[in-house]
C-alpha positions as CSV (number, residue, x, y, z in Angstrom):
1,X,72.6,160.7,93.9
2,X,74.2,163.1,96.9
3,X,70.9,163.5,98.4
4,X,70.5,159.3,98.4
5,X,73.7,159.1,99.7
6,X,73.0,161.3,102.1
7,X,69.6,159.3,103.4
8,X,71.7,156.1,103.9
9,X,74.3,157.9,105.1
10,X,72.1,159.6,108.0
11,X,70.2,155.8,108.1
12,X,73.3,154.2,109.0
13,X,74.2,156.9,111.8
14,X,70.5,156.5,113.4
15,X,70.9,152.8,113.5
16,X,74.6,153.3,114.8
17,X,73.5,155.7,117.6
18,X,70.9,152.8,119.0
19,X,73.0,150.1,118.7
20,X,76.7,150.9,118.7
21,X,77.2,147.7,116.4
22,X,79.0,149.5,113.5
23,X,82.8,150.4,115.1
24,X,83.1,146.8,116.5
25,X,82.5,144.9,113.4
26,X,84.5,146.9,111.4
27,X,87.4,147.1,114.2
28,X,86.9,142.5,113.6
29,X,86.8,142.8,110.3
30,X,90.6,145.0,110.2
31,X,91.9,143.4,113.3
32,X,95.7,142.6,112.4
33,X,97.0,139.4,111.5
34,X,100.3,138.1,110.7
35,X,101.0,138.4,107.2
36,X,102.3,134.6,107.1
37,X,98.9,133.7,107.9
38,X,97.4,135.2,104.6
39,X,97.5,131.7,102.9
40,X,95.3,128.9,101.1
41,X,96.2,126.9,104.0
42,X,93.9,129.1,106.4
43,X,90.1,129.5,104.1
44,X,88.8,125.9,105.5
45,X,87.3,127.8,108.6
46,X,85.7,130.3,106.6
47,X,84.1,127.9,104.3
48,X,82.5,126.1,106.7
49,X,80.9,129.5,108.2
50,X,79.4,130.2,105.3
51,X,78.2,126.3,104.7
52,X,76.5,126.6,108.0
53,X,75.0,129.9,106.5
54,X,73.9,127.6,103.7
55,X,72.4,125.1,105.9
56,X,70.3,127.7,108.1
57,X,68.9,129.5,105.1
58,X,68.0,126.0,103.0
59,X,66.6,124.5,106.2
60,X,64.6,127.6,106.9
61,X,62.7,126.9,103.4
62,X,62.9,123.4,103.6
63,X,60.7,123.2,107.2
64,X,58.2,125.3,104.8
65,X,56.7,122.4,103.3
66,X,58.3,119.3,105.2
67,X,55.7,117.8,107.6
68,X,57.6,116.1,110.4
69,X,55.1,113.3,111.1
70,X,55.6,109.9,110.6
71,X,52.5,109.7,108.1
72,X,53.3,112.3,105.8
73,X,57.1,113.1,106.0
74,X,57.9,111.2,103.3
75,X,54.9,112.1,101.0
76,X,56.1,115.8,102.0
77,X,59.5,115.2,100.4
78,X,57.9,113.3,97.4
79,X,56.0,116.8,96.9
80,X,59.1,119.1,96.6
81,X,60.5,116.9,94.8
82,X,58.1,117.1,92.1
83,X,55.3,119.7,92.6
84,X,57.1,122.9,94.0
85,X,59.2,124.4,91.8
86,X,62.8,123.8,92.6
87,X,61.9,122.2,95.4
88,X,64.4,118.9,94.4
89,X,66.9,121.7,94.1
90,X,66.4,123.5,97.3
91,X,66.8,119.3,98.9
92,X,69.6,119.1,96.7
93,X,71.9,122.1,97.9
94,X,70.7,121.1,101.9
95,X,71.7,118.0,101.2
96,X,74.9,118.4,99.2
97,X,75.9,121.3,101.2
98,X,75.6,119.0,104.2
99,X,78.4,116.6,103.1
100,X,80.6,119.1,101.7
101,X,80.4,121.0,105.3
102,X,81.4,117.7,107.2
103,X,84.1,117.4,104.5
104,X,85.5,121.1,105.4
105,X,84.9,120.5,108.7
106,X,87.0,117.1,109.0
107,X,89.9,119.1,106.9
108,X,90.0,122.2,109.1
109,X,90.5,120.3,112.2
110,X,93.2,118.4,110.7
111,X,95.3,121.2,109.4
112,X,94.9,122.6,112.7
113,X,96.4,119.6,114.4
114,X,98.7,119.4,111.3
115,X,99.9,123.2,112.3
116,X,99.9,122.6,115.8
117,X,97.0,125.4,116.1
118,X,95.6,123.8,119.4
119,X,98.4,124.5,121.7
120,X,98.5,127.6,124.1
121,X,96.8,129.9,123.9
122,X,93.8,127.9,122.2
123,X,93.5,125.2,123.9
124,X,89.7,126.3,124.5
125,X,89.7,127.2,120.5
126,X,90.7,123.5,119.7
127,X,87.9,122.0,121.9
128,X,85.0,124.2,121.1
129,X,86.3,123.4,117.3
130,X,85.9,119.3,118.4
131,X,82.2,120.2,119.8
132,X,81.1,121.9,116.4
133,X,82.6,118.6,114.7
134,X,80.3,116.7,116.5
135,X,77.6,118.9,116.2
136,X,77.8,119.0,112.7
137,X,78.1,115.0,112.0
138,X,74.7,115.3,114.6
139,X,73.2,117.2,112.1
140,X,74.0,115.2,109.0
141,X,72.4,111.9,111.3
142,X,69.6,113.7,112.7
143,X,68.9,115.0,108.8
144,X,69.4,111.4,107.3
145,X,66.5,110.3,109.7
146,X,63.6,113.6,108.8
147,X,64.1,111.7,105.3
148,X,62.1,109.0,106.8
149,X,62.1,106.5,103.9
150,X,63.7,102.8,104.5
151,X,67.4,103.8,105.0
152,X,67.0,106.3,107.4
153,X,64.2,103.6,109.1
154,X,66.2,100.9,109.3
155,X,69.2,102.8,109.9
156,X,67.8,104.6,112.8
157,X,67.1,101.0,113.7
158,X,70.2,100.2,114.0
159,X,71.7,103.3,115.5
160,X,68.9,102.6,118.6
161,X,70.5,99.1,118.9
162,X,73.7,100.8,119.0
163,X,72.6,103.2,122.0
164,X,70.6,99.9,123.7
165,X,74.0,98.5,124.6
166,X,74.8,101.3,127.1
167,X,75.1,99.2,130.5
168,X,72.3,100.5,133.0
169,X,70.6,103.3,131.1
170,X,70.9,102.1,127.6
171,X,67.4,101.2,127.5
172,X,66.1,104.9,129.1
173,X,68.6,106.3,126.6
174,X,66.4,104.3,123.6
175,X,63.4,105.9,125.1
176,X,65.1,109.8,125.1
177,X,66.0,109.1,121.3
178,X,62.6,107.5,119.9
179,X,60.5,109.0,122.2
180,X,59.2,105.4,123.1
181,X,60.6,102.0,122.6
182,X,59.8,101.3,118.9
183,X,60.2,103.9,116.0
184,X,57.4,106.0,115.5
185,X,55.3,109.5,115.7
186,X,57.2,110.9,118.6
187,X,60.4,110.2,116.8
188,X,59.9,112.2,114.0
189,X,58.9,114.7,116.0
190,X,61.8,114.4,118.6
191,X,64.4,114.2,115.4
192,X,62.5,117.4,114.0
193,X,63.3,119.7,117.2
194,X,67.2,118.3,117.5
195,X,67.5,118.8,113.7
196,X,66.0,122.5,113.5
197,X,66.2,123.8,116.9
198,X,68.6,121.9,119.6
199,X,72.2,121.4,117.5
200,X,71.5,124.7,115.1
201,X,70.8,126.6,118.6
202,X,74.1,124.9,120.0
203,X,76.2,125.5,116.5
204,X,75.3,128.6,116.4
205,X,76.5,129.8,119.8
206,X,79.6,127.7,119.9
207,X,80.1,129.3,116.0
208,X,79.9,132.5,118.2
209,X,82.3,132.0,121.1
210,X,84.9,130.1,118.4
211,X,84.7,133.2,115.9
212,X,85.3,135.3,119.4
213,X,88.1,133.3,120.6
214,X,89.7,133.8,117.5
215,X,89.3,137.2,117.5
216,X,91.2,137.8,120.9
217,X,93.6,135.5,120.6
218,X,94.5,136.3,116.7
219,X,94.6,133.2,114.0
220,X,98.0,131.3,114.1
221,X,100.9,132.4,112.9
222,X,102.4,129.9,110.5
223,X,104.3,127.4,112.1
224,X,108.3,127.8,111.9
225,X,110.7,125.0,112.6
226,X,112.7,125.9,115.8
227,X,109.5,128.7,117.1
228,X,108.8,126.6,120.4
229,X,105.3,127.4,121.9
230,X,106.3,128.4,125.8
231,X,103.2,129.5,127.6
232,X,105.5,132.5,129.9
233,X,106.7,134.1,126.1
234,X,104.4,133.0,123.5
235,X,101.8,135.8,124.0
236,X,104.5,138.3,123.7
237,X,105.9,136.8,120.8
238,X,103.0,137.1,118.7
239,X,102.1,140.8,119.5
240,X,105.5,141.6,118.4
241,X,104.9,139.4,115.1
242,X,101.6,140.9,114.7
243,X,102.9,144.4,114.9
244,X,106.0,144.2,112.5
245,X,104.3,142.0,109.9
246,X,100.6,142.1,110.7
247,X,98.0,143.1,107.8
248,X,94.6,143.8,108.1
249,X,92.4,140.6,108.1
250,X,90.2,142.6,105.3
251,X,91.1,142.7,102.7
252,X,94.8,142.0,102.8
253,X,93.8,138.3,104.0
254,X,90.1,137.6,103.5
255,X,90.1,138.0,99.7
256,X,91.5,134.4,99.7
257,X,88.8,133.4,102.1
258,X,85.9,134.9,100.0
259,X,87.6,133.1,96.7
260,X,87.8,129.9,98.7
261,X,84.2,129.9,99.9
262,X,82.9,131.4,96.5
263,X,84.3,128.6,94.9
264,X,82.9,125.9,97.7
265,X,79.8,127.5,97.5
266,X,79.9,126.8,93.3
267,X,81.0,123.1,94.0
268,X,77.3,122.6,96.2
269,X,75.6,124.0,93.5
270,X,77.2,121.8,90.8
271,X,76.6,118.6,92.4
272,X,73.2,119.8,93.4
273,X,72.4,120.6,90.0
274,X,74.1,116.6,88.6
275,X,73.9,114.4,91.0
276,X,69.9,115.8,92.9
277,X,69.0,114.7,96.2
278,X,69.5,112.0,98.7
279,X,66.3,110.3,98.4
280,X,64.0,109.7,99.4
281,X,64.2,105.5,99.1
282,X,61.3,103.7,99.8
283,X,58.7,104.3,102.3
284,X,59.4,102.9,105.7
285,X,58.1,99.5,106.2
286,X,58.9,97.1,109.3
287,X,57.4,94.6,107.7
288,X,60.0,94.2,105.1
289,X,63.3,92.9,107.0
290,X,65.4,91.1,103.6
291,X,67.2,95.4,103.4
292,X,70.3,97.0,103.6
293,X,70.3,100.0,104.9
294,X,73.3,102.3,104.0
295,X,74.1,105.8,105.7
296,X,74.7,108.9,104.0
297,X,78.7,109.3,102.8
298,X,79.5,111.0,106.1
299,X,78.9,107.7,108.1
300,X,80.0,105.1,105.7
301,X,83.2,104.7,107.3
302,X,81.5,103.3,110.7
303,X,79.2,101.5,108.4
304,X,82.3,99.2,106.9
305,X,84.0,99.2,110.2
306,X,81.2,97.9,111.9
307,X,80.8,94.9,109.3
308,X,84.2,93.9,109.7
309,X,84.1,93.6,113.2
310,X,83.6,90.2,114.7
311,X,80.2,89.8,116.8
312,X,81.8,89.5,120.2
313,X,83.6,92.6,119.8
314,X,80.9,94.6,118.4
315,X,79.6,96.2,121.6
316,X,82.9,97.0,123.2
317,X,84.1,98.5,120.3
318,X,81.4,100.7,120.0
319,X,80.9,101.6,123.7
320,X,84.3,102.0,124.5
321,X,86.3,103.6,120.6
322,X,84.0,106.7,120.7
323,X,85.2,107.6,124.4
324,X,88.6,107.5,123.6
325,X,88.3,108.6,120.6
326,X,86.7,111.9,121.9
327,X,88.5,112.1,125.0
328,X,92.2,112.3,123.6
329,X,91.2,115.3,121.2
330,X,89.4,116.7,123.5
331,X,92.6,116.4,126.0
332,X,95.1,116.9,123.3
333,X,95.8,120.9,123.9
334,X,95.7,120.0,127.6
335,X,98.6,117.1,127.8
336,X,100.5,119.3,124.3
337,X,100.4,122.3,124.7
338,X,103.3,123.6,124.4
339,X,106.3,123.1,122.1
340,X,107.5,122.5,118.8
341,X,104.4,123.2,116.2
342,X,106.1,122.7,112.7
343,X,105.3,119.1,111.4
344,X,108.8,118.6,110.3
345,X,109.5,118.4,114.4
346,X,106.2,116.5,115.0
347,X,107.0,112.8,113.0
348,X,104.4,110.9,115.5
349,X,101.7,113.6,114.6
350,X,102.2,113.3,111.0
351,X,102.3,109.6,111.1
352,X,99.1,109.6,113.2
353,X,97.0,112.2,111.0
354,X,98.3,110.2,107.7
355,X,97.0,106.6,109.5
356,X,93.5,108.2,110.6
357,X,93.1,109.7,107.0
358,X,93.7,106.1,105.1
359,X,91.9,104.6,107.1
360,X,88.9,106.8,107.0
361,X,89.2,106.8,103.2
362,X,89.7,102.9,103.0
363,X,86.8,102.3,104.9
364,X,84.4,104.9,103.3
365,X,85.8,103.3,99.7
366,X,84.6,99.8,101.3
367,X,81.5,101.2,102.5
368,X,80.3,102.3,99.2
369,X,80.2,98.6,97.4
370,X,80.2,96.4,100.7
371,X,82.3,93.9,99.7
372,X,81.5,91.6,102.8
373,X,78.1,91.3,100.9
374,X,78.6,91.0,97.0
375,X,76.5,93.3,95.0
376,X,73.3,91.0,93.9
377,X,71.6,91.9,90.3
378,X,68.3,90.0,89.1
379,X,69.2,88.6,85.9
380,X,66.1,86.6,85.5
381,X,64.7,88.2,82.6
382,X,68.2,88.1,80.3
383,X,68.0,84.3,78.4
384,X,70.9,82.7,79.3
385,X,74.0,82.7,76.5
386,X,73.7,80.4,73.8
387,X,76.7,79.3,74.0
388,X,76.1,77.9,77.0
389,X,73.0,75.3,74.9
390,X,75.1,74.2,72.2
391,X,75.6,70.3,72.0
392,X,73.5,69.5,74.7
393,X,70.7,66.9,75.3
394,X,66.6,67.6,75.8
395,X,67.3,67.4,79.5
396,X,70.1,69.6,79.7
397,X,68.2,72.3,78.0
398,X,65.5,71.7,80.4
399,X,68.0,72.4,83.4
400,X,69.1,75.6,81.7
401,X,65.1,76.4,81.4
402,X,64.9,75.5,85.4
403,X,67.7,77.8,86.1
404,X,66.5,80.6,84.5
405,X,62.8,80.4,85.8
406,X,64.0,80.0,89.1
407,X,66.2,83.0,89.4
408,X,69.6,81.2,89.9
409,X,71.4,84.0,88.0
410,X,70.3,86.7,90.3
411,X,72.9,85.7,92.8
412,X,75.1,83.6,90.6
413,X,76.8,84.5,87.0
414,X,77.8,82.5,84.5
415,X,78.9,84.0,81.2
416,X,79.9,87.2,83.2
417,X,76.4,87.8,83.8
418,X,74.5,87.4,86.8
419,X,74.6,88.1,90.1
420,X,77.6,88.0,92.7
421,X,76.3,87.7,95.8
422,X,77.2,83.1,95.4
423,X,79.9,82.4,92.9
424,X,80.1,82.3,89.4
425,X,79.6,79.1,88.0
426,X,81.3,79.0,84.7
427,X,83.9,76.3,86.1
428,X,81.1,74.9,88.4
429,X,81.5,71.2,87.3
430,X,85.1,71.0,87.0
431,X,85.3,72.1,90.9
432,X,82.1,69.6,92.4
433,X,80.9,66.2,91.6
434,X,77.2,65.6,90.7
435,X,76.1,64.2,94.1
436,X,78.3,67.4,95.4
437,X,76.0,69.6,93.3
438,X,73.0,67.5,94.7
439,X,73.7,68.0,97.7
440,X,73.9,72.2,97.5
441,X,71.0,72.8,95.6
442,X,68.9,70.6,97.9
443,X,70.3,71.2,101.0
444,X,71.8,74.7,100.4
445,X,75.0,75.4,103.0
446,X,77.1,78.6,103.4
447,X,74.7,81.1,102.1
448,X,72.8,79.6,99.7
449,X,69.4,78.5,101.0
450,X,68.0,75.3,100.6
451,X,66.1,74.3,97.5
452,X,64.7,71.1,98.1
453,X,61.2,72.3,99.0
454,X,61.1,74.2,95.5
455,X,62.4,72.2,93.0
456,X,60.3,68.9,92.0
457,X,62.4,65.8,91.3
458,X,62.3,66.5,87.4
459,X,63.6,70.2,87.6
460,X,66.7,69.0,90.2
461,X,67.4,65.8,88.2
462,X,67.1,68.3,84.6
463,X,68.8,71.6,86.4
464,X,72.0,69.0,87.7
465,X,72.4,67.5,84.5
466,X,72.8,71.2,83.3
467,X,75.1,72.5,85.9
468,X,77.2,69.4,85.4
469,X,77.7,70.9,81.8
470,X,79.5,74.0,83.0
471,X,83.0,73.1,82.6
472,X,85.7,75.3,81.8
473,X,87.4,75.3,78.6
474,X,86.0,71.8,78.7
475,X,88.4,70.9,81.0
476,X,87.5,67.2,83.0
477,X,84.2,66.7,84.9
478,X,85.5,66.3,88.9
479,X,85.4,62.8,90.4
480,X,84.8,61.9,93.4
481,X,89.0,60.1,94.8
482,X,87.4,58.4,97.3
483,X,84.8,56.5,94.7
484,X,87.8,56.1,92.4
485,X,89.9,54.6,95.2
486,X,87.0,51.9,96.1
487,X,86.2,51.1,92.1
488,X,89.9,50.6,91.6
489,X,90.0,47.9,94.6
490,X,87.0,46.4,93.3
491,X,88.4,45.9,89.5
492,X,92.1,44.7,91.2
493,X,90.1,42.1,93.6
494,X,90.0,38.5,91.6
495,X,86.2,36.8,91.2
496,X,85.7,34.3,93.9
497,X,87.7,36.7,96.7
């Protein structure tokens, strides 16, 4: 045991004379910190290190087997999934650890904004962090689209469409991006270098310079009502802090880091090992046009907001929200930095960061079930509840035949079953008259289509009589007041008038 000891030992010292690598990693890994800074509060930037770690390693494997052409990139998926051992598992940690390193990410930031961690002396810190943000939701879109089944098709559809509406060089910018004007081969291909060799190239040398940066300037001290940042006496301030309280970063305060990302790095696994991976859907097919494409979780957010938004304020939203969005955190540390950093001192900060983050999660919550356009179910094959056939004629029960063969229940419910993309029709006759009812199933109107072309006049006549059946708690057909009014002057008008 001496003697192997002794190998490695002289190992370590040949590689050490060469390279001269040893000394300054360990002086990093001991440089002081403040001891306030040894906290829970301080492991997000950690995590997301090692999720990137994650990523590389996963993505390394992954471009193993994935064929990044527009003909086989979605058989290529279809094969890990289910002909290389733990291949759906290898998609499923890439894909999962994706998400959870946005999510880490988006929380980092925002307890740095939340500690006032962007004022001087990183400034640059703060906007190198705001580059790897958008680096990182790059890489979760640019990941999305090597999927290449309908979603990320149709999505990257609409993304193009999005970049079209550039003035002046939209339309070159749509070339850059698809490598063409449609969506093809070149795409793939063009997606393929951002997603393994562009951003991961950037990431990784931002990931670099911000590790660096943190290194010189030490990780902020924990914010103390009353500590003003002043850009003549900060510096000072915190060498004198490091010195009478400083610890070494390891292992005083990285054991909490290690816990943290140990414990992340269990969480990818988990829903990797329940929940499998993101597609892919169906295989890309312009040809099919009735779809809705939904992003990954990341994106679901822009997804809602962007269905909400009425059509003439579409395109300025989009061209002009992103700038400022960008541009004020990328100014922040420029216009604040200086002053108080506590958030008891900051109440406009707070109030901000609170806003942003109900309205991301509001958004992302309406994303998931799109309420703007009602989950739709095919209930076709159920039989309609008998309840619904009691007491009723030949011809009714021949509109309640029509209405089952014809699908009606896949966007409408009756019963509580069905569809609810149109309205449930339980109280249907109680809220239209029969020529009312007519008149929709013929001519259609809001969005139901029209069904005059597909119904003959013996399924409308036998499907109206049934729908004219579906009163609530048998409450009273509804009339037509204007018919009423003219039959009532008709009956009070004496013969011979």
């Amino acid at each position: 045991m001496p003697r192997m000891k002794q190998r490695v030992t002289e190992l370590y010292l040949w590689f050490e004379r060469r390279l001269g690598l040893g000394k300054p990693m360990i002086d990093a890994a001991e440089h002081p910190v403040p001891e306030n800074t040894s906290s829970w509060w301080y492991v997000f930037g950690s995590a997301a290190t090692v999720l990137f770690v994650l990523q590389v390693v996963t993505g390394v494997l992954l471009a193993l087997v994935y064929a990044p052409s527009a003909g086989n990139a979605w058989s290529s998926l279809e094969f890990l999934d289910h002909n290389v051992k733990l291949g759906w598992f290898l998609r499923a940690l890439h894909g999962w650890g994706s998400d959870f390193m946005i999510a880490v990410v988006v929380i980092h930031m925002a307890q740095v904004f939340f500690f006032g961690a962007f004022k001087f002396p990183r400034e640059l810190t703060w906007i190198i962090g705001v580059c790897l943000l958008l680096l990182t939701l790059g890489m979760a879109f640019t990941g999305q689209v090597l999927r290449f089944d309908a979603d990320a098709y149709w999505g990257l559809g609409i993304g193009a469409s999005i970049i079209s509406r550039v003035p002046v060089i939209g339309g070159a910018l749509v070339d850059i991006l698809l490598g063409g004007p449609i969506i093809a081969g070149p795409t793939l291909s063009r997606f393929f270098a951002m997603h393994v060799f562009v951003i991961p190239g950037i990431l990784l040398a931002l990931v670099g310079l911000h590790v660096w940066m943190v290194l010189r300037l030490g990780i902020n001290d924990w914010p103390m009502p009353g500590r003003i940042v002043r850009r003549s006496t900060y510096i000072r301030e915190y060498h004198e802090l490091t010195h009478q309280t400083g610890i070494p970063f390891v292992p005083d305060a990285a054991w909490k880091d290690a816990i943290f990302s140990a414990a992340i790095m269990l969480a990818v696994i988990a829903c990797a090992l329940l929940f499998g991976p993101f597609g892919p859907t169906g295989q890309p097919d312009p040809t099919i046009i009735e779809t809705a494409p939904k992003p990954d979780f990341a994106f679901l957010w822009i997804y809602a907001v962007l269905a909400y938004l009425p059509p003439n304020l579409e395109t300025p939203f989009m061209l002009i929200a992103p700038v400022l969005g960008i541009g004020a955190m990328l100014l922040l540390p420029l216009v604040a930095g200086e002053g108080e950093k506590h958030w008891s001192r900051r109440p406009v900060a707070v109030l901000m960061l609170t806003v942003i983050a109900v309205m991301l999660g509001i958004f992302t919550r309406l994303g998931t079930y799109t309420p703007w356009s009602p989950i739709m179910t095919a209930w076709a094959s159920d039989p309609i509840p008998a309840v619904y056939l009691h007491d009723r004629t030949p011809l009714e029960r021949q509109g309640a035949l029509v209405f089952q063969n014809k699908q009606c229940r896949n966007c409408h419910s009756i019963g509580g079953a069905g569809g609810l993309r149109g309205p449930a029709l339980d109280n249907l006759a109680n809220q239209m008259t029969e020529d009312q009812i007519i008149r929709q199933v013929l001519q259609g109107g809001g969005n139901m289509p029209a069904y005059g072309n597909a119904l003959n006049p013996a399924e409308t006549t036998a499907l109206v009589r049934f729908l004219t059946t579906l009163r609530g708690n048998n409450l009273p057909a509804a009339v037509d007041a204007s018919r009423q009014m003219v039959l009532s002057g008709e009956k009070a008008t004496p013969k011979g008038h």
